[in-house]
Phi, psi and omega in degrees: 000319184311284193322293171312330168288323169311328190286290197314318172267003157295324177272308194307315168300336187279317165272000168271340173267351156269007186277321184269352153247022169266311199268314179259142201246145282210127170274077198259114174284341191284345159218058172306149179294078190264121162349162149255131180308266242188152183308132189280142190231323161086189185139162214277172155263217187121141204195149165262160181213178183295345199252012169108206204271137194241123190252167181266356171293324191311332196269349169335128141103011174239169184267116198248097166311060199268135174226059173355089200199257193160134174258032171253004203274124174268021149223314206285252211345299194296327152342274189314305188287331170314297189303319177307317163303303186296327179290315179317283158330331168262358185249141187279155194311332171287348176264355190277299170339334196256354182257134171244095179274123161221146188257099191278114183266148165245032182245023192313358179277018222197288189272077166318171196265283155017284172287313175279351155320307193289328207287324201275325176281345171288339170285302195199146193259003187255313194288145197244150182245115189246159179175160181191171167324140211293345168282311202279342179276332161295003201250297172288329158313329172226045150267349171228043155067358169247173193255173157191151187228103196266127176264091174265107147282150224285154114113029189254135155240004178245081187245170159254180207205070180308123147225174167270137236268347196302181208230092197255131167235114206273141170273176159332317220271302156165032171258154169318122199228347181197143180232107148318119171260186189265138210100001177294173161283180205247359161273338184267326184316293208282337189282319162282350168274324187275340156302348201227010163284000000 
């Protein structure tokens, strides 16, 4: 009698643990999975910075490295700007004047012009930090296709910010000319930045 309850609750834990490693999948807001808003199109900005309001026209003739995220995100955003760094350092100085990495945070609640100054300039000194009200940072978000989604509770300041990890890199003329996902490599990085230069 023992024996047949043991088998039966032995098949039963065996199929619930392979029912839970084909099928289920774990609901973590903290690194969800987000759409992309919308066919990415690109298009001019305007943002504020520490150094007053910043347009992406200011930028004609340069190659521009725009990226979306926020400076509380704790891997993929330091991730990114690394690499961004590291191209910036490899690439020789006359072409580097020509390159403009800006970081748009969707995070203005948080994220002072200030605060993305110390944060963006510890990558590269070269990288400029931007942000502005949250319609106009959703108006440009999906104007180059990417999302974010903020899990904020009203009097909570320690939230995350799922957004998407790409890389947009706009020519010279100030159009959308490539969208890098995230994990290119830092060669395939610099081989397109060094194509549209």
């Amino acid at each position: 009698m023992q024996r047949p309850i043991l088998i039966v609750v032995t098949l039963t834990l065996a199929a619930a643990l392979v029912w839970m490693l084909l099928f289920w999948q774990p609901q973590d807001e903290k690194h969800a999975t987000i759409p992309l808003q919308a066919t990415p199109q690109g298009g001019d900005f305007s943002f504020d910075s520490y150094r007053g309001e910043v347009s992406l026209k200011d930028f004609r003739g340069s190659v521009v490295l725009l990226y979306f995220g926020y400076t509380w995100c704790p891997d993929i955003c330091p991730t990114n700007l690394s690499m961004i760094s590291a191209i910036l350092d490899e690439i020789p100085e006359a072409e580097r004047v020509r390159v403009q990495p800006i970081f748009i945070s969707v995070d203005p609640a948080r994220d002072s012009v200030q605060r993305l100054k110390e944060y963006v300039e510890y990558f590269h000194p070269s990288l400029l930090g931007l942000t502005g009200d949250l319609s106009a940072l959703a108006e440009v978000s999906e104007q180059y296709g990417a999302a974010y989604k903020i899990h904020a509770k009203q009097g909570d300041d320690n939230y995350v910010v799922d957004h998407t990890a790409d890389t947009y890199l706009i020519d010279t003329d100030g159009k959308l000319a490539k969208i890098l996902p995230h994990g290119t490599d830092l060669e395939a990085l610099m081989a397109a930045v060094r194509e549209l230069l």
